[in-house]
N, C-alpha and C positions, 0 to 999 in steps of 0.2 A: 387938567394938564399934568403928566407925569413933568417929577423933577428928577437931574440927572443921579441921582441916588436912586429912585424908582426904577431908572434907567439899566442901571449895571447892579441891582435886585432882578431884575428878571433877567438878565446875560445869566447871569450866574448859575440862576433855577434851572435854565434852557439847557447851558454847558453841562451841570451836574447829572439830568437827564440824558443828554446823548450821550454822556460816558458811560450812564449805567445801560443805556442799550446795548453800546459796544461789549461794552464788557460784558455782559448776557448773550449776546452770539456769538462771542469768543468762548463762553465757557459751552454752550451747546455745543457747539464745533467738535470742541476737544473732548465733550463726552462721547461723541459720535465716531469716534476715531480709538477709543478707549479697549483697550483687549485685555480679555484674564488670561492665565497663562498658567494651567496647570499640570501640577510634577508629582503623577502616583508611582507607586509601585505596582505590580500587576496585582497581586490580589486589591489592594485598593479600587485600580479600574473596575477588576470583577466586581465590586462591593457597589459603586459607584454606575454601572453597567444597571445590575439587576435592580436598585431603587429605580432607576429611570424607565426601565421597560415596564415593570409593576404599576409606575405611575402612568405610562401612555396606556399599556393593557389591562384596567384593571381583570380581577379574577387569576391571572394568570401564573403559573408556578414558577419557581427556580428552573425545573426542566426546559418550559418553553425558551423563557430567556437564552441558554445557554444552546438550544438545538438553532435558533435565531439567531444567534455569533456564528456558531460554526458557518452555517450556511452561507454566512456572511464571508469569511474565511474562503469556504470554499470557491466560491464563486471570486475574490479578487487571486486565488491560487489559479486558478482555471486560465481568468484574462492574463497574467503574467504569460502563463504558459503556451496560450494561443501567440500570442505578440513574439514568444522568443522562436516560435514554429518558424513564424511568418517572417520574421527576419531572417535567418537561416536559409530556410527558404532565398529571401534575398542574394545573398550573401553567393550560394551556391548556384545561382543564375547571373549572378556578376563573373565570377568565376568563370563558369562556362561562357560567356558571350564577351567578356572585355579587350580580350585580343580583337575579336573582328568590329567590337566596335571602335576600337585604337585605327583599326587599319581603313574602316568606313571614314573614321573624320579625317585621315590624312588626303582621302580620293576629293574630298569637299571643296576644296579649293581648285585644283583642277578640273572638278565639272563646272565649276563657277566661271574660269578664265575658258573651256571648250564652248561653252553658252556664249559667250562674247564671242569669241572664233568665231562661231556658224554664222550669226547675224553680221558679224564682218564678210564673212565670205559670201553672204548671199547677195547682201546691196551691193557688193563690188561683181558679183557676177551679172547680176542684172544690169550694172554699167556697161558690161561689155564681157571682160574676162577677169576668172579667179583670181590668177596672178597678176592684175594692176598693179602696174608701177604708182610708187610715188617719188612726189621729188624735193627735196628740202631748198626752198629759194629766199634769198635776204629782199627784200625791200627796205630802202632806208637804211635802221636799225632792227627792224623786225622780223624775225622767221616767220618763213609759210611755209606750208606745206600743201604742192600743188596736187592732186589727184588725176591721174589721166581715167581714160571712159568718156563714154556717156552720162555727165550728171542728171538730166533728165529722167533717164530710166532708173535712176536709183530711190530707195525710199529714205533714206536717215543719211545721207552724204550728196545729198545736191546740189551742194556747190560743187566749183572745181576746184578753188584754194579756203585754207583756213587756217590763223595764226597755229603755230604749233601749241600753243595750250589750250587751244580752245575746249570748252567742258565737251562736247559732242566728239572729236578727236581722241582725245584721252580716257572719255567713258567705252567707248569703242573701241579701244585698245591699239590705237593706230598711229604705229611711230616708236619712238623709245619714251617717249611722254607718259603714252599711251599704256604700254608694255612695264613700266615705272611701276604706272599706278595699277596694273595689276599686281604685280609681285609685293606689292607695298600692302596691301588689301589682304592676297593670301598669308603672305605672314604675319599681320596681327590676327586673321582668325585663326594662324595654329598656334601664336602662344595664348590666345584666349580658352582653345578647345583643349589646351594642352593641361591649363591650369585647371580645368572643371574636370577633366578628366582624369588626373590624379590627386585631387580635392575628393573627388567618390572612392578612388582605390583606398584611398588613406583612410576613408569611413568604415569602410566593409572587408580591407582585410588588413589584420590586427598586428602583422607583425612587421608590416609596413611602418619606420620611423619618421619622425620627420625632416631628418639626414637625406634620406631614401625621395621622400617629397621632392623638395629641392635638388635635389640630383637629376633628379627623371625629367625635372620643368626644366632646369638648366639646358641640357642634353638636345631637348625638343628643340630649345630656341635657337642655338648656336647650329642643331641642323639646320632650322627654317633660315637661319639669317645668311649662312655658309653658302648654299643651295642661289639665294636672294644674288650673294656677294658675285659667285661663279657665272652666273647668267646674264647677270648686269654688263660682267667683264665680257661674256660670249655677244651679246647684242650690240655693245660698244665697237667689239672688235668687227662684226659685221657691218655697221656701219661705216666704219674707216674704212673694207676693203672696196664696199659696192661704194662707195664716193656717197653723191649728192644725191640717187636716185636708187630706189630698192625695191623690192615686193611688200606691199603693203603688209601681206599677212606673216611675211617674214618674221618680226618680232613677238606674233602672239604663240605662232606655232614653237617657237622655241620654249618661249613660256610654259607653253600649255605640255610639249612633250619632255624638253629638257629640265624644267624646272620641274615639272612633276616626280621624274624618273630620280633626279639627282637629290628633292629633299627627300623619298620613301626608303632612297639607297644610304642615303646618309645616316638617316633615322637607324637602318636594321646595321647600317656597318656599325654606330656608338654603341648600341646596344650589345653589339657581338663583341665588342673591344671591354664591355662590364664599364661602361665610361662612368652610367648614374651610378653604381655602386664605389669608383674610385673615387669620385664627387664627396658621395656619401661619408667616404671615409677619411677624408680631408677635413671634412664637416665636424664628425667626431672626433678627430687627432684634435681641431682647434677648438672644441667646445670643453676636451679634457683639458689642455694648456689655460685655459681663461681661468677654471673650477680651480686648477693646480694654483695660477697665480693669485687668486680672489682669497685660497686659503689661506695663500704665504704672507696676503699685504693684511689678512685679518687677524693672521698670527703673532705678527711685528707690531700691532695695532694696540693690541694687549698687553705683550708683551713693555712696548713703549711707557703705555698708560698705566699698567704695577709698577716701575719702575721709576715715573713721575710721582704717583704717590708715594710709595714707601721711599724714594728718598730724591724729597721736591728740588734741591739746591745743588747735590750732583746731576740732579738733569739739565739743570739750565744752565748749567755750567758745562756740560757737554754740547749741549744746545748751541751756546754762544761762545764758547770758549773761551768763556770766564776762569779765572784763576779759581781756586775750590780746594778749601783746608779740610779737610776731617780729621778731627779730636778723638 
């Protein structure tokens, strides 16, 4: 029968043990992790170089060793050289194609909102006719919006009424709802396409700042939004004249021809007006005032702080304006 002395005699053995375990994979760890870190001069390397190839190659001369480097040499001179081809290369095929592809992602959105047009226009013609009326009706508190045609013969609008938010309504672009949420859709893809787009220019051509960056994503956006603000105001205003009842495709056609027309025109007028370069230069008027003030509060800073030293009791006494004798 152990006694409780036997007891915490072998706690003890037990504890002393795991600790030296731990501490044994603590210190394997850290050898494992261990790095030398060595700082020749070059003839050194070379000295250091040739023991080592002598020892993988035995027989072999000073000569081989050293025809072995070069080769070596030459071949990471070569890949450098391939890599900056090939970039260049890059660089001069961005050049050449980044206007048209500036001016392909601005058409993006509007094949996006004429793709929705068509499929609108076709189930309302299969209803009956292209220009189906629709009709904005309360129920209750509720807008609908009633459809005339033949629901029947349509495939994706077979009812004949349906709240005005309804997702099938406004995915189809049908109504100001509708027309909303395309314009809302095209404009985050042009400040998304707008930031990838000069996110690559800013890569590959070098004299591009990044004043310049934010000038040009600025520009984009304030077209896209501008473009957004004008159309919203043209669709509104059409709705107030035709009352309660309009042409269904009325609002997307506006979308798809006015809103296209007016952000591509907006786009080329900021640009002819040098807007991202006035930007740019706003940019850098305020980034020199910040540098100019950051110098002047680190100048004073200094200044302050030799002055607190060499003479600690006229400071505090300026400080707090304390009364202050000097002898």
């Amino acid at each position: 029968m152990q006694t409780l002395f036997d007891i915490h005699l072998d706690n003890q053995i037990k504890y002393k043990a795991q600790k030296q375990i731990a501490q044994q994979q603590l210190e394997n760890a850290l050898k494992l992790k261990q790095h030398t870190l060595l700082i020749m001069t070059t003839e050194e390397y070379l000295d250091f170089y040739l023991v080592n190839y002598k020892r993988i190659n035995p027989g072999s001369s000073n000569l081989d060793a050293f025809n072995h480097m070069n080769s070596i040499v030459q071949n990471s001179t070569e890949i450098s050289s391939s890599i900056q081809k090939n970039w260049q290369k890059l660089k001069e095929r961005w050049d050449q194609h980044s206007e048209s592809i500036q001016f392909v992602g601005s058409l993006i959105p509007i094949f996006s909102d004429s793709a929705t047009l068509t499929v609108l226009a076709k189930d309302l013609h299969r209803g009956g006719s292209l220009f189906t009326k629709v009709k904005v009706n309360f129920v209750g508190a509720k807008p609908y919006i009633i459809i005339q045609g033949y629901a029947g013969l349509r495939h994706h609008l077979i009812g004949t009424r349906y709240l005005l938010n309804n997702p099938k309504v406004v995915s189809m672009g049908l109504g100001y709802a509708g027309a909303s949420k395309a314009l809302r859709a095209g404009g985050i893809f042009s400040v998304i396409f707008s930031v990838g787009f000069h996110s690559i220019n800013l890569v590959f051509d070098d004299t591009v700042t990044w004043h310049f960056f934010v000038g040009s994503i600025a520009t984009d956006v304030i077209a896209a939004f501008t473009a957004i603000g004008l159309v919203k105001a043209g669709i509104s205003f059409l709705t107030f004249v035709s009352g309660a009842t309009m042409v269904a495709v009325g609002p997307m056609i506006i979308v798809v021809f006015a809103g296209g027309l007016l952000g591509i025109g907006l786009s080329m007028l900021f640009n002819h007006l040098e807007l991202p370069q006035k930007i740019a230069g706003y940019l850098k008027e305020g980034e020199t005032r910040l540098n100019q003030e950051l110098n002047h509060i680190q100048y004073n800073s200094k200044r302050l702080l030799s002055t607190a030293i060499e003479d600690p009791y006229g400071f505090i006494s300026r400080l707090t304006n304390a009364p202050y004798f000097k002898f």
